[in-house]
Steps between C-alpha positions, in 0.01 A plus 500: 500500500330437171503102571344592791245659363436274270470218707283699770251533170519119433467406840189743520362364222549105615238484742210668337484263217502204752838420567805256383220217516277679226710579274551263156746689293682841495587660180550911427426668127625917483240579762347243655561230791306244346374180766357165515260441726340196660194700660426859410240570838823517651618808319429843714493759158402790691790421752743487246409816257578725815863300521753741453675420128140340364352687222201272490416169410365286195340208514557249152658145466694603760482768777706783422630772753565798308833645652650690211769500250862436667340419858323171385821338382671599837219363719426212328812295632427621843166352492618175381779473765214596752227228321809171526567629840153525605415175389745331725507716820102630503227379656157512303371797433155538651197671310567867537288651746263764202247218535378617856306789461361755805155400621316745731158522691169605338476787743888613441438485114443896340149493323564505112598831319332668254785605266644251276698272585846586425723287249861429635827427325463127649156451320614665148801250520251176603324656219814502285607143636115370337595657180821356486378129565198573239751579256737217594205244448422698122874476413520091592439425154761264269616764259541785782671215747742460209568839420595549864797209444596678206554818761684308738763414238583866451415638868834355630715680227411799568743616793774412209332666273465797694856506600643468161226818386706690694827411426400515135364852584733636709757372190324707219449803745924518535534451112286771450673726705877338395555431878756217594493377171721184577245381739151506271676189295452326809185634623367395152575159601382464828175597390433353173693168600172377654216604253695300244445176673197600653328235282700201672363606841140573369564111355657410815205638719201362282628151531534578889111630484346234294655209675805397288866536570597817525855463324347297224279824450790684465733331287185511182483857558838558494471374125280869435837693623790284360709693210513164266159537466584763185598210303199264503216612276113495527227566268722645238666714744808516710450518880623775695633458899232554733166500260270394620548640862393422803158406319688263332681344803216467690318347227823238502549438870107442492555230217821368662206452829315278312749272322674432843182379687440293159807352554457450892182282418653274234868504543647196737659632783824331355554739219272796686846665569618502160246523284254739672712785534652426133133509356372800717776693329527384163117503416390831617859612352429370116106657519652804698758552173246458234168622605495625831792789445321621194151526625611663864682727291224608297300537794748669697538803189183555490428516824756803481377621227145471602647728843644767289241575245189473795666828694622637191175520320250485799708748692279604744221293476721166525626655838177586625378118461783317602560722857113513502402156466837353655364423875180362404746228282669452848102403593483256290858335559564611109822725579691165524522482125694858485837357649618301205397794291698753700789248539503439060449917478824506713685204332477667194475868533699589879192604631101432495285764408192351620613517915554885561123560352399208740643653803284774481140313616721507856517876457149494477467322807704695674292830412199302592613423861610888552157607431338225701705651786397845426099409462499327824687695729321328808569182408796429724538113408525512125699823475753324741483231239548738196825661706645162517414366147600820336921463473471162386210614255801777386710213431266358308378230730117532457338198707477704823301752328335292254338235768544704796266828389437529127376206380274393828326862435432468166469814280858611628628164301342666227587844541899383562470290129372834334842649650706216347325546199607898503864471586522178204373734271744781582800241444338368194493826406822629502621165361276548161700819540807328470598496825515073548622343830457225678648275798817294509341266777172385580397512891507811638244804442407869601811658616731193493488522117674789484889322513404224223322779246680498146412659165582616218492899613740565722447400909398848542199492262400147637509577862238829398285299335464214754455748787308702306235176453505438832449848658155483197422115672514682872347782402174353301468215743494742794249702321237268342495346908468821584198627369363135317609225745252534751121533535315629776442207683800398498701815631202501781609112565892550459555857649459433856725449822543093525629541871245400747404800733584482871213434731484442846368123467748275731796316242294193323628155633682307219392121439506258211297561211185294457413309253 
């Protein structure tokens, strides 16, 4: 039943973003379907928000199809089966039929109203849909295209790091308790096994990303992790296993990048096969073991340190800016940056403090919707909208809310940031109080956090706090919408029945649209 399911979803899904024909590439991250496509006119949005499964939909590089954590990586296959199938059994698709529109008479046509004209879910999501393709165009830039392939080395590590959070979790919970004793040995294992080669696959995955072999990649950052390394000595100073990081093996597989398509260009093809891979390796290896390892090391503590003492002197006030000010980084295609932070934070300290305060500008959001939904209680379409967005806003799975009602209205995206900033200063404040935490895995948010929180307080303590910060982020945001997120005009524009009144005018003829 469940494959079912998922493949009813896929094959839902296929024809409203223009069939096995359209489609250029399939690829899933924790909650997206993410697509190629040839020609987006032939993608039917509206039609596929109100698909069963669909939480709403994001266009970037790619189009994404929001579907949730768990259900993405089930329909996914699905959709490719039904995309190779497609393509050899389908006919082409035509051009859906949304570009006929109803034309009546002059005489059948109802004289114009004199109350406003009402603003639908449909037009707040076009207006969403601008927003989103004005920020894509600001965020084009070299240094902002870059940081985006630095994300997409550490976006596909993150189901395994997830996975081993728990483990790792679920582990220290039995030792605290002296449950099954025999068996946290192994759970140990299992989930520290892969966070202590997690630098040859962030090696492994920048060489994939910037064009060079992806093994190649992997075999110089496997240099960061290897236990010899404590005999070789740099700058007057022994080197320890692992220094350096994932900072450091990125900055190596990068290297190793550039030394193999040196040796591409000048290298007869003769001796390509031996001396390419030899040099890829040995001369990102020898910089990698004295210089590279030291500096990402340096970098890498004080990056942690620079984590600890901001919440445990700003308290607070660090909170308040970094939930505050964390979706308007999102804006500006800035939040990229954060993932090799969080992934160093967890490399060297089990956890990053940074992500739980961070999760709490979707709390905001969330608050923000609710009191949308109570402020316009006549506005059927958006609050239909809101009821669909909201358990995948829980979840912490903000782009249906963010582009589908607070952002295209304006002083709700504002409102929602001032309830990030109030449930980032309530964590920041209990964390200058000594309470510290943080997440074992990046990815998930809002409620999904709560398996992969660790600290240094007890579980009880941590789990308090966190839902503590984001029953503040719920409650402010919901609030400040309330009573500050909307002007007069706009709840006389927004707070009125989108469904056309019945009238006794014969049904309008539909042709194709003019142009």
């Amino acid at each position: 039943m469940p494959t079912d399911k998922n493949r009813a979803t896929a094959a839902a899904i296929l024809p409203l973003v223009g069939g096995p024909d359209n489609i250029t590439s399939v690829a899933h991250c924790m909650t997206r379907l993410r697509i190629g496509l040839r020609d987006r006119s032939l993608v039917d949005d509206t039609a596929l928000r109100a698909v069963p499964g669909v939480l709403g939909v994001v266009e970037d590089d790619t189009y994404q199809i929001v579907l949730g954590p768990g259900a993405v990586a089930r329909v996914t296959p699905e959709f490719e089966a039904l995309v190779a199938e497609g393509r050899t059994t389908a006919p082409a698709r035509p051009l859906p039929a949304a570009t006929a529109r109803p034309v009546t008479a002059a005489a059948d046509r109802p004289a114009p109203a004199a109350s406003p004209t009402p603003v639908t879910a449909e037009e707040l999501a076009a207006r969403g849909a601008a927003l989103k393709e004005a920020r894509k165009a600001r965020n084009a830039t070299p240094f902002k295209l870059f940081l985006r392939r630095i994300a997409a080395v550490f976006v596909p590590l993150i189901p395994a790091l997830i996975g081993c959070g728990i483990i790792a979790g679920l582990g220290g919970f039995l030792a605290n308790l002296g449950w099954v004793p025999a068996l946290v040995p192994a759970l140990t294992a299992i989930g520290s096994g892969f966070m202590s080669l997690i630098a040859v696959f962030v090696g492994h995955n920048t060489a994939k990303e910037f064009g060079g072999t992806p093994v190649l990649g992997g075999a110089v950052a496997a240099v960061v992790v290897f236990p010899g390394v404590a005999k070789i000595e740099a700058f007057g100073q022994h080197l320890s296993p692992g220094q350096g990081g994932v900072l450091g093996a990125l900055a190596a597989a990068l290297l190793a990048v550039r030394v193999e398509r040196w040796c591409r260009r000048r290298v007869p093809e003769a001796l390509d096969v031996l001396v390419t891979p030899t040099l890829t390796v040995l001369v990102p290896g020898l910089v990698t073991l004295f210089g590279l390892m030291y500096v990402a090391g340096a970098v890498s503590a004080g990056i942690g340190t620079f984590a600890d003492r901001l919440l445990a002197t700003g308290g607070a006030f660090a909170g308040m800016v970094l939930g505050g000010l964390f979706l308007p980084l999102v804006m500006l295609g800035l939040h990229q940056a954060l993932i090799p932070i969080h992934t160093t934070l967890i490399e060297r300290s089990g956890y990053t403090v940074l992500l739980p305060i961070l999760a709490m500008a979707g709390a905001g959001q969330v608050g923000a919707a609710l009191a949308v939904y109570c402020r316009l209680p006549r506005n059927g379409s958006l609050r239909a909208t809101i009821r669909s967005a909201l358990p995948a806003g829980l979840l912490g799975i903000g782009e249906p809310l963010i582009y589908g009602v607070s952002l295209p209205l304006g002083r709700p995206f504002v409102t929602a940031c001032l309830g990030g900033a109030a449930g980032g200063a309530f964590i920041g404040l209990f964390n200058q109080l000594g309470v510290a935490f943080g997440s074992t895995a990046i990815g998930p948010s809002g409620w999904a956090l709560f398996p992969l929180l660790d600290g240094t307080s007890g579980m009880a303590a941590t789990v308090a706090v966190y839902a503590g910060g984001l029953l503040t982020g719920y409650l402010t945001g919901f609030l400040a919408t309330y009573f500050f997120g909307f002007t007069r005009q706009m709840l006389t524009d927004l707070n009125t029945d989108p469904q056309p009144t019945p009238t006794a005018h014969p049904e309008p003829t539909t042709e194709p649209a003019l142009t």
